[in-house]
C-alpha positions as CSV (number, residue, x, y, z in Angstrom):
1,X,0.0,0.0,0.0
2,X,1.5,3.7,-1.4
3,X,2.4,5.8,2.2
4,X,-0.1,8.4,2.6
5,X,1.1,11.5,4.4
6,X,-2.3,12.7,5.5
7,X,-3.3,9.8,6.6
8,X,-0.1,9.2,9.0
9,X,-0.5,10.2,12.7
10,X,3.4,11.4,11.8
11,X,1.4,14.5,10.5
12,X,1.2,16.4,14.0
13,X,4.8,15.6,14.8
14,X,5.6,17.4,11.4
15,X,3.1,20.6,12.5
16,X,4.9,20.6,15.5
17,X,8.2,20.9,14.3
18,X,7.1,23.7,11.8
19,X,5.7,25.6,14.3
20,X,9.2,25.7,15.6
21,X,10.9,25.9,12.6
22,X,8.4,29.4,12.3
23,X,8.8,30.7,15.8
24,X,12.5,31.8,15.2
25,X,11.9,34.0,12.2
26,X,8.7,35.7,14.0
27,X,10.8,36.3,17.6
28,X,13.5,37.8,15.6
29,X,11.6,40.1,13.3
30,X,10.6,42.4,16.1
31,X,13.6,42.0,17.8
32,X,13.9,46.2,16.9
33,X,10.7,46.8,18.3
34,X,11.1,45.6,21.9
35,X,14.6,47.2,21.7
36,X,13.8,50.5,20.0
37,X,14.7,53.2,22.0
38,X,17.6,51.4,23.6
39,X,19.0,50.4,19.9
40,X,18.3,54.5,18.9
41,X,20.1,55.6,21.7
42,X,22.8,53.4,22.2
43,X,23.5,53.2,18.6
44,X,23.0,56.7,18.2
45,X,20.7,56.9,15.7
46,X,17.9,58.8,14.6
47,X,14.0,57.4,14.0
48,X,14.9,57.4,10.4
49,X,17.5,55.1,10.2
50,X,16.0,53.0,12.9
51,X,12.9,52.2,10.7
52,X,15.5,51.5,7.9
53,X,16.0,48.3,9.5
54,X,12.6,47.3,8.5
55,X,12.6,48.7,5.3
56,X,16.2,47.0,4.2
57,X,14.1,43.5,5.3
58,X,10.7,44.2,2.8
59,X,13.1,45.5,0.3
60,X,14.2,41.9,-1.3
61,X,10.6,41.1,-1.0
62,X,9.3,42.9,-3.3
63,X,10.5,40.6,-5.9
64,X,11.1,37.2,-3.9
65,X,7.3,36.6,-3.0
66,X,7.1,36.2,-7.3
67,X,9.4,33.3,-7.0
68,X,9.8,31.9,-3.7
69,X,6.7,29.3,-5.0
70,X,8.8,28.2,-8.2
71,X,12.2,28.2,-6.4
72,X,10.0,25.4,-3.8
73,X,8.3,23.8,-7.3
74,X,12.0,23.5,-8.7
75,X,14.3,22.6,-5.7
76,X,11.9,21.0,-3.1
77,X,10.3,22.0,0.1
78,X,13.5,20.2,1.9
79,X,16.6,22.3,0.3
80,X,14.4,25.3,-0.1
81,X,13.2,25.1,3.8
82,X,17.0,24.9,5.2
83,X,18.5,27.3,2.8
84,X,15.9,29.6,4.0
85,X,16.3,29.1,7.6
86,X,20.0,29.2,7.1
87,X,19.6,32.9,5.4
88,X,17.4,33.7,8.8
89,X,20.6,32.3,11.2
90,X,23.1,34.4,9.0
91,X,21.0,37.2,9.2
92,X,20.0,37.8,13.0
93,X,23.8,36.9,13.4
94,X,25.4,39.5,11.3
95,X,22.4,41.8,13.2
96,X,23.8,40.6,16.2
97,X,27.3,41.5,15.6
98,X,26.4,44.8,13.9
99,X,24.5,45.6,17.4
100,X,27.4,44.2,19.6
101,X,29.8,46.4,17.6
102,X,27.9,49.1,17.4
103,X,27.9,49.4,13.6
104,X,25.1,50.0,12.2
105,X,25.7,49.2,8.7
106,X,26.6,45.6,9.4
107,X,23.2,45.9,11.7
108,X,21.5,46.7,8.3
109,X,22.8,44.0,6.3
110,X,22.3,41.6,8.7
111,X,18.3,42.4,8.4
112,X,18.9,42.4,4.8
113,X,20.0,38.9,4.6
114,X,17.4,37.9,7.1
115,X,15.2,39.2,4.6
116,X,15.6,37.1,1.8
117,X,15.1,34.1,4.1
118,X,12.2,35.3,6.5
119,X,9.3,35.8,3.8
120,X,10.2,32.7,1.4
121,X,10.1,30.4,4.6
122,X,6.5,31.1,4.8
123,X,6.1,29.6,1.0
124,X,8.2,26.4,1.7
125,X,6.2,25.8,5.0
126,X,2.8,26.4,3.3
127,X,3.9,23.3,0.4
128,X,4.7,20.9,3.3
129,X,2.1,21.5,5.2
130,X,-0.3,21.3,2.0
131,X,1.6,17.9,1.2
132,X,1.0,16.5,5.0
133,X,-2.6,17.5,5.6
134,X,-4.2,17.4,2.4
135,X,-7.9,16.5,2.2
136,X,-7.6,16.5,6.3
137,X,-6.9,19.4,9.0
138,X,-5.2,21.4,6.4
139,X,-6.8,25.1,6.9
140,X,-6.5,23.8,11.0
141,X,-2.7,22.7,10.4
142,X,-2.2,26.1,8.9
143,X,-3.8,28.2,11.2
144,X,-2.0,26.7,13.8
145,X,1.4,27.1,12.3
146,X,0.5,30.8,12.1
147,X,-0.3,31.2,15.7
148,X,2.0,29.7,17.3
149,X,4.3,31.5,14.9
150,X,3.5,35.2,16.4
151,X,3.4,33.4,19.6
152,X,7.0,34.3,18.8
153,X,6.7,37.5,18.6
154,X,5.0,37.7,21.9
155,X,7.8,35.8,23.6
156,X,10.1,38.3,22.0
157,X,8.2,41.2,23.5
158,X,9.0,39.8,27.2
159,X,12.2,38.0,26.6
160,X,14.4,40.7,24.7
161,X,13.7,43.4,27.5
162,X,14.8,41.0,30.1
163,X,17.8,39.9,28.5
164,X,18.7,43.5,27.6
165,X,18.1,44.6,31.8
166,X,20.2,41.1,32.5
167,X,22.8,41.6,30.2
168,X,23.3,43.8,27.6
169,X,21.7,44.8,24.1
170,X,23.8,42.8,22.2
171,X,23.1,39.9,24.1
172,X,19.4,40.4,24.1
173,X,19.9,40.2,19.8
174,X,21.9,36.9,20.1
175,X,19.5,35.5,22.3
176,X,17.2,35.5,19.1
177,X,20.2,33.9,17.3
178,X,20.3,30.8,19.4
179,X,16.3,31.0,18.8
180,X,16.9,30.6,15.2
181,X,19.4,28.1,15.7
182,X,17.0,25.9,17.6
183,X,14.3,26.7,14.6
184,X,16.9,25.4,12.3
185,X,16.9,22.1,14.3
186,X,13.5,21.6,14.5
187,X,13.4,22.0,10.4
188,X,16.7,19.4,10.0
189,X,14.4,17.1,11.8
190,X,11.7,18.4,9.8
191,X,13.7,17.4,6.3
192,X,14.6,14.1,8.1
193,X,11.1,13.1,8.9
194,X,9.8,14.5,4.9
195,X,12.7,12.3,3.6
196,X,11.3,9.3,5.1
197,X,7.9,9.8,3.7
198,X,9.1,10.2,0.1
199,X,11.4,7.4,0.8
200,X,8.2,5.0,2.3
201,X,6.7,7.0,-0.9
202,X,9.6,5.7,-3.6
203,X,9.5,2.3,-2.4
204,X,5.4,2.2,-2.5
205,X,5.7,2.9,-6.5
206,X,8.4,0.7,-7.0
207,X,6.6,-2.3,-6.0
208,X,3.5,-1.0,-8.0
209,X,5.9,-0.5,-10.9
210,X,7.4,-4.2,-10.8
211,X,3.9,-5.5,-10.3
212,X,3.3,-4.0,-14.0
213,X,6.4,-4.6,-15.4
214,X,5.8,-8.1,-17.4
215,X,2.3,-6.3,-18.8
216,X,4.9,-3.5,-19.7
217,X,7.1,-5.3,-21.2
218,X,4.7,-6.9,-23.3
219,X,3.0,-4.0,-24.4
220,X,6.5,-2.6,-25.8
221,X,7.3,1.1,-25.2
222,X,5.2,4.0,-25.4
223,X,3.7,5.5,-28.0
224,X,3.3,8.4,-26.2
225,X,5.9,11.0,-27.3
226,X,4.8,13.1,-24.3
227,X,6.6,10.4,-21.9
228,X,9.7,10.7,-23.7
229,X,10.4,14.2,-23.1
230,X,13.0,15.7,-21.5
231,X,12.0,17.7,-17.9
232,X,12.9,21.0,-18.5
233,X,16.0,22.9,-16.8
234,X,15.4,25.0,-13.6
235,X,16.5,28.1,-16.2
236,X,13.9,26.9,-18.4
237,X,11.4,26.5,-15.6
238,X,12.1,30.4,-14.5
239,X,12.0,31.7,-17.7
240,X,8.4,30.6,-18.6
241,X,7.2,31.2,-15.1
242,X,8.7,35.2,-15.7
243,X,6.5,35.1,-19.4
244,X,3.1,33.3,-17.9
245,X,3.9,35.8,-15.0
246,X,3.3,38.7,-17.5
247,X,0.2,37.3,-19.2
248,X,-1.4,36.4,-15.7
249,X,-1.3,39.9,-14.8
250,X,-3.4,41.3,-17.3
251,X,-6.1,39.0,-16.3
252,X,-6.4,40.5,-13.2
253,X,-10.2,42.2,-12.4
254,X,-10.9,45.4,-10.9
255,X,-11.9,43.6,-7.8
256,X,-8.2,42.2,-7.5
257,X,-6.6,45.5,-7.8
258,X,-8.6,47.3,-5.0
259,X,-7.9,44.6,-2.6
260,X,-4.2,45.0,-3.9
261,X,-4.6,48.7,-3.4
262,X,-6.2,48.3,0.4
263,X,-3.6,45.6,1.6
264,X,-0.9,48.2,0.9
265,X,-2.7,51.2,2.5
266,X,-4.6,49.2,5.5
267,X,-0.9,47.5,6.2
268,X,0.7,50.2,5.8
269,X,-1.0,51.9,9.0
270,X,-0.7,48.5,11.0
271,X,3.0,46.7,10.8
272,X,4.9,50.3,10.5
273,X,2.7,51.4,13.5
274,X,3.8,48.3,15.3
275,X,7.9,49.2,14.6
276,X,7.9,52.4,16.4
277,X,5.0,50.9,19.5
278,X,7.1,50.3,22.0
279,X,8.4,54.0,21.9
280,X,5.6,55.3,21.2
281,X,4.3,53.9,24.3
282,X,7.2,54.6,26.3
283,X,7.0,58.3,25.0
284,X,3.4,58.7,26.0
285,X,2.8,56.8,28.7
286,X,6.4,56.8,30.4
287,X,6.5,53.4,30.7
288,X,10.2,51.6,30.9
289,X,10.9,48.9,28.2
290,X,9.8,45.7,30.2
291,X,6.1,47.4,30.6
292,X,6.0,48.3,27.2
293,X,6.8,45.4,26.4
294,X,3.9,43.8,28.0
295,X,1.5,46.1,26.4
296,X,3.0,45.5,22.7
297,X,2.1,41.9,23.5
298,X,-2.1,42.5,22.9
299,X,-2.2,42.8,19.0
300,X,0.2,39.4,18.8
301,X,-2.2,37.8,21.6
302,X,-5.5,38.8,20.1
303,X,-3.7,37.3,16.4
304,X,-2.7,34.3,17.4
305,X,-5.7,33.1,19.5
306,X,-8.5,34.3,16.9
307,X,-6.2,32.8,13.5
308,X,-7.5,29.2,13.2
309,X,-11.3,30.2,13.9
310,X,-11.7,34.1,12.3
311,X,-11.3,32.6,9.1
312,X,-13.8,30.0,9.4
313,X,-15.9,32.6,10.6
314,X,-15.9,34.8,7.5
315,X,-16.1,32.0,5.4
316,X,-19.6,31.2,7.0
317,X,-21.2,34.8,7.0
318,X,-19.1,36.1,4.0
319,X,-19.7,40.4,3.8
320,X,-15.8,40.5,3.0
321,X,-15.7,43.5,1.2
322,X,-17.6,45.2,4.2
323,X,-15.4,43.4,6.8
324,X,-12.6,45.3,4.9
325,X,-14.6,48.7,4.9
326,X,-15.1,48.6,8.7
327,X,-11.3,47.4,9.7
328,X,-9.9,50.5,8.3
329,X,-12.4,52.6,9.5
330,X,-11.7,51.2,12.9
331,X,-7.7,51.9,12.4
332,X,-8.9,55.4,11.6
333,X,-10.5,55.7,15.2
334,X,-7.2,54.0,17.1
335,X,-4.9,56.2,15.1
336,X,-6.8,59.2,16.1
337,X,-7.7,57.9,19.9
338,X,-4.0,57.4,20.3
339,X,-2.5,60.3,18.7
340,X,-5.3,63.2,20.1
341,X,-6.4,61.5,23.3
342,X,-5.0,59.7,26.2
343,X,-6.7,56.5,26.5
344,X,-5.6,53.5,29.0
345,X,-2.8,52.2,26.9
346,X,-5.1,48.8,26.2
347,X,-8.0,50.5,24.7
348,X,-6.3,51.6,21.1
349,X,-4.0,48.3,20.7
350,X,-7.4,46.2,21.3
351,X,-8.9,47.7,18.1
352,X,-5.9,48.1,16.2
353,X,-5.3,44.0,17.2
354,X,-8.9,43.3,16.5
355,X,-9.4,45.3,12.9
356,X,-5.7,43.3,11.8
357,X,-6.9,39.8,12.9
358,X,-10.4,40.7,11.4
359,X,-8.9,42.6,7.7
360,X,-6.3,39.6,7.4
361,X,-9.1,36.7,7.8
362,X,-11.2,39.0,5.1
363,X,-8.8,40.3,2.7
364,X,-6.4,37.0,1.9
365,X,-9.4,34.7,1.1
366,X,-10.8,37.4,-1.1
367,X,-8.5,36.8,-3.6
368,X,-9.8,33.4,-4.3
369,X,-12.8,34.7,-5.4
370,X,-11.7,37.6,-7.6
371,X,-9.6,35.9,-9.9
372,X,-9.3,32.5,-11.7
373,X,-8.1,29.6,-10.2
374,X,-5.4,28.9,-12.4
375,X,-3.6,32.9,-11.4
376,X,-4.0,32.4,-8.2
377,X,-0.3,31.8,-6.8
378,X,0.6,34.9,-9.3
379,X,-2.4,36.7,-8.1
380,X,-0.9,35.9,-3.8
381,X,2.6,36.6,-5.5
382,X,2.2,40.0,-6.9
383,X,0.2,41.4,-3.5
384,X,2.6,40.1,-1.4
385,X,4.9,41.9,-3.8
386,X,3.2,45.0,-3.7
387,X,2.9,45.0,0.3
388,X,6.0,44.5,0.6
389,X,6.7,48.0,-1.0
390,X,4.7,49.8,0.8
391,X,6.1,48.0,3.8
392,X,9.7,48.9,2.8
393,X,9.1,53.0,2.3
394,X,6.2,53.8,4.5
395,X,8.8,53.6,7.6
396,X,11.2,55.8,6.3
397,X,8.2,58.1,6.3
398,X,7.0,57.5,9.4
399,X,11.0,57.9,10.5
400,X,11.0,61.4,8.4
401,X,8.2,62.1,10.1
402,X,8.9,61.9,13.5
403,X,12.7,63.2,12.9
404,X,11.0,66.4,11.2
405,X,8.1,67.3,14.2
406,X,9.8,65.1,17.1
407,X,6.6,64.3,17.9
408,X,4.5,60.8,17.3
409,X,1.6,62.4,17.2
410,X,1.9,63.8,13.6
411,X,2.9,60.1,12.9
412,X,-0.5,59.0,13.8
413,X,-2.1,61.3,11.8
414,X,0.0,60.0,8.9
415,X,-1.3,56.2,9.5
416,X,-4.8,57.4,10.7
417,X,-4.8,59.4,6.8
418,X,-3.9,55.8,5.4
419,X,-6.6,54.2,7.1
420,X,-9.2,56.9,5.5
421,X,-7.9,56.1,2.8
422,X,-8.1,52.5,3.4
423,X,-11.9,52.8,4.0
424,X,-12.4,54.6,0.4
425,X,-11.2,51.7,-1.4
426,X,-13.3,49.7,0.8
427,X,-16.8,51.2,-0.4
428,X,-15.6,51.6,-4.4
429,X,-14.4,47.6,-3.5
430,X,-18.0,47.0,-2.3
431,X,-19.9,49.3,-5.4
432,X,-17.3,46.9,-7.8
433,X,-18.4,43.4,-5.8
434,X,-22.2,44.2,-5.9
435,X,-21.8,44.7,-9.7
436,X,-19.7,41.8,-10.0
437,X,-22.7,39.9,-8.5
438,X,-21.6,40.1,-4.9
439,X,-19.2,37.1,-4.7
440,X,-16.7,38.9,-2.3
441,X,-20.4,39.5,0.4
442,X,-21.6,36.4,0.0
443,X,-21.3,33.2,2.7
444,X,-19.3,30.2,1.4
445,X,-21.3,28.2,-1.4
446,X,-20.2,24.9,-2.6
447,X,-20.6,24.5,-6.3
448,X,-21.0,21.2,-7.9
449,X,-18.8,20.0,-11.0
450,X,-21.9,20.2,-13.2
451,X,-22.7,24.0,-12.1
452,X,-19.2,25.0,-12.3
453,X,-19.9,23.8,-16.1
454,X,-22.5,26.3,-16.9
455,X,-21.8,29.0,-14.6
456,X,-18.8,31.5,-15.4
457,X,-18.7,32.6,-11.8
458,X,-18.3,28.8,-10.4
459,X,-14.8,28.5,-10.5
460,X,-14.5,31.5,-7.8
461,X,-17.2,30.1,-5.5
462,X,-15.9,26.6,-5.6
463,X,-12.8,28.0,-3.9
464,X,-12.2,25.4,-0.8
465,X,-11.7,26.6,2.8
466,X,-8.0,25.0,2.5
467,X,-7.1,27.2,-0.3
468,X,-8.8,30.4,1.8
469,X,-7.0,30.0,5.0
470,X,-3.9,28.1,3.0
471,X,-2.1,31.0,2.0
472,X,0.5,32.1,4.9
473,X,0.3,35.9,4.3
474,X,3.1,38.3,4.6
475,X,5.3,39.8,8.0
476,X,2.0,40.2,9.5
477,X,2.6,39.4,13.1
C-alpha cells in the first residue's frame, strides 16, 4: 500500500516541528521593536534610520514573493526550507554583531540577509504542510502554524527586554540567534522526517511499478511521445514562469486591484505602527521597556488566539468586502484615539489588534474569489509583492516624520490618513463586488462539477476553505 502523508499520525509531529521551525523567524523580526529606544540611543541613531532596519528587510521582497513558489516547485520543500532558515541564522547573526559592535551598517545588512530568508520560509512551510494535511486538518494545520508562529513575537516582547536589563543589548539580539538556531533544528528534523515519507513514498511505487512490469514489457514502449520528453531545466522553468507571470497579470479584475490597493494602505497603517510601539508607548505613557513590552504583547495575543477560527468565521457569514470597509475605518479611530487622546494604553492596541486579525481573515481569502483559479499563486505573489513595498518606504516616512516634528503624534495622523484612505477603497471595492454579482459578500457556497460547467462565476465560488486560509500571508505578526 503507497504511504499516505495525510493519513499518517506522523502528520502532527511534522506541525509541531514547523511551528518551531516558524517561531525563530517571527521572535527575531521584532527583535527592533522591543529594543527601539535602547538600539536608537545606544546606537545613536535617529528614527529614520531606525525604521531602515525594517525597510532593508521588505526590500528583497518585493521581488522574492514572485518566486519563492517556483524556487520550492523546482528545488523541493526540503533544500528550499533549510536554505531559508539558514539565510534567517546568517541574518540575526550579522544583526547581532552589527549591534554588539555598534555598527550599524553591518546591523542593516544583517536584516537584509534575514530578509531574503524570512518571507520565502512562509512559501516552503505552506507546500509541506499542504503535502501533509491534504484533504484532512489542512486550513486547521495552517492556522496553527501561524499562531504559534506570532506566539513568537509575543515571547520576544517579554524576553528581549529581560535579556537587555540582564545583560546587555547585544546579548538580548543573540538570544534570538540561538532562537533561530533551535528553529533550524527543529526544520533538520523536519527534512529528516519529509525524507522518510518520500522514501516510504519511492518504495510504494516501486513495487506497483514491478507489479506492471511483465504487462509493460509486453506491451512494448510508449507510443506516447509526451513520456519521452526531456523535464525542463530550472533556467527553463524560471523563464516561462517570468512570461506566464506577464500574461497572468493582465487578467487581473478590478476587484483584484482594490484589494491590492487596500492591503498596501490598511498595512501600511498597521506593521509600520507596530515598529515604532514600543516607543511610542514609552514616549506617552512613560513606561520603561519591560512594561512596554507587556502592552506590545495585545495585537500578537489577540492574532494568534483568533487565526485558526476568524477565518472560518468569515467563510460562514461572508460580507468581505464590508469586513474590509469597517477594519480600516476602525484603524482610523485607534490612530486618532492614540494620537489626540490619552486612552488606557489597552484600549487603542485592542482595536488596532482586532481590525488586523479581522482585515487579514477578510482580505487574503478574497483573492480566491476575484480571480481564476489557475492565477492564483501569481495573483498571492504580486500582493505580497506590492505590500511588501509599501512595507519597505512607509517607515522611512514615518521615520522622516517623526525626525522632522519630534513628535508621534503627527505620525499617527500619517497612518490614521492611510486608514481613510483604506476605507475609500473599501466602499468603491463593495460598489465593484455588488456589480460583479456580490461574490466577495456572500457566505461560502459549494458548487457542484456540473454548475461549475455552466456557470462563469463557479470557479471562484468553488474555492475550498483549504485554499482560503492556505495561504501564509506576509510579516504580519
Amino acid at each position: 500500500m503507497a504511504f499516505d502523508r495525510a493519513a499518517s499520525p506522523l502528520r502532527w509531529v511534522v506541525l509541531v516541528l514547523a511551528c518551531l521551525s516558524m517561531f525563530g523567524s517571527y521572535y527575531v523580526y521584532d527583535n527592533p521593536t522591543a529594543l527601539a529606544k535602547t538600539i536608537k540611543s545606544e546606537m545613536d541613531i535617529s528614527d529614520t534610520k531606525y525604521n531602515l532596519l525594517y525597510s532593508v528587510y521588505s526590500f528583497p521582497n518585493i521581488v522574492l514573493p514572485f518566486f519563492g513558489g517556483v524556487f520550492v516547485d523546482v528545488f523541493g520543500t526540503n533544500i528550499t526550507m533549510f536554505v531559508f532558515l539558514v539565510l534567517i541564522c546568517i541574518g540575526q547573526g550579522v544583526f547581532a554583531l552589527g549591534v554588539s559592535m555598534n555598527n550599524f551598517v553591518v546591523a542593516l545588512m544583517g536584516r537584509m540577509i534575514f530578509g531574503f530568508g524570512g518571507e520565502s520560509l512562509s512559501v516552503a512551510q505552506s507546500t509541506l504542510l499542504a503535502l501533509w494535511f491534504r484533504g484532512k486538518e489542512v486550513a486547521f494545520a495552517m492556522g496553527v502554524n501561524l499562531s504559534i508562529a506570532r506566539v513568537g513575537s509575543v515571547v520576544n516582547d517579554n524576553v528581549s527586554p529581560a535579556a537587555y536589563n540582564a545583560w546587555s543589548l547585544g546579548a538580548a539580539i543573540w538570544v534570538g540567534f540561538f532562537i533561530c538556531c533551535v528553529s533550524l533544528g527543529a526544520t533538520i528534523a523536519l527534512i529528516m522526517l519529509e525524507k522518510y515519507a518520500a522514501k516510504k513514498a519511492e518504495d510504494a511505487e516501486k513495487e506497483k511499478i514491478l507489479s506492471q512490469s511483465a504487462s509493460d514489457d509486453l506491451a512494448g514502449p510508449s507510443d506516447n511521445p509526451e513520456e519521452e520528453q526531456e523535464k525542463p531545466t530550472a533556467m527553463q522553468a524560471f523563464r516561462k514562469v517570468v512570461v506566464d507571470l506577464v500574461q497572468d497579470i493582465r487578467d487581473f479584475t478590478p476587484s483584484y486591484w482594490l484589494i491590492t490597493v487596500s492591503c498596501v494602505v490598511v498595512y501600511s497603517c498597521i506593521l509600520p505602527f507596530n515598529n515604532i510601539a514600543g516607543d511610542l508607548i514609552q514616549d506617552k505613557y512613560g513606561y520603561d521597556q519591560d512594561e512596554a513590552g507587556r502592552y506590545l504583547m495585545i495585537p500578537f495575543l489577540i492574532s494568534a488566539c483568533s487565526s485558526p477560527f476568524l477565518g472560518g468565521a468569515v467563510d460562514i457569514f461572508g460580507r468581505r468586502a464590508v469586513l474590509l470597509t469597517f477594519s480600516a475605518a476602525f484603524l482610523v479611530v485607534a490612530h486618532m484615539v492614540m494620537g489626540f487622546t490619552h486612552p488606557p494604553a489597552p484600549v487603542p492596541l485592542v482595536i488596532i489588534g482586532a481590525s488586523y486579525c479581522v482585515y487579514a481573515a477578510a482580505m487574503w481569502p478574497s483573492v480566491s474569489y476575484v480571480v481564476e483559479p489557475r492565477v492564483l499563486g501569481t495573483a498571492y505573489g504580486f500582493i505580497t509583492s506590492v505590500q511588501n513595498g509599501g512595507l519597505a518606504v512607509v517607515p522611512l516616512i514615518v521615520g522622516a516624520i517623526k525626525d522632522k516634528t519630534g513628535s508621534y503624534r503627527y505620525v499617527e495622523l500619517f497612518f490614521a490618513c492611510f486608514a481613510f484612505c483604506g476605507v475609500f477603497i473599501g466602499i468603491a471595492l463593495n460598489i465593484v463586488d455588488a456589480r460583479a454579482g456580490g461574490v466577495l459578500n456572500r457566505a461560502h457556497v459549494k458548487v457542484t462539477a456540473d454548475e461549475s460547467e455552466n456557470n462563469n462565476t463557479a470557479p471562484l465560488l468553488n474555492a475550498t476553505a483549504d485554499n482560503e486560509t492556505g495561504y501564509v500571508e506576509g510579516k504580519d505578526v
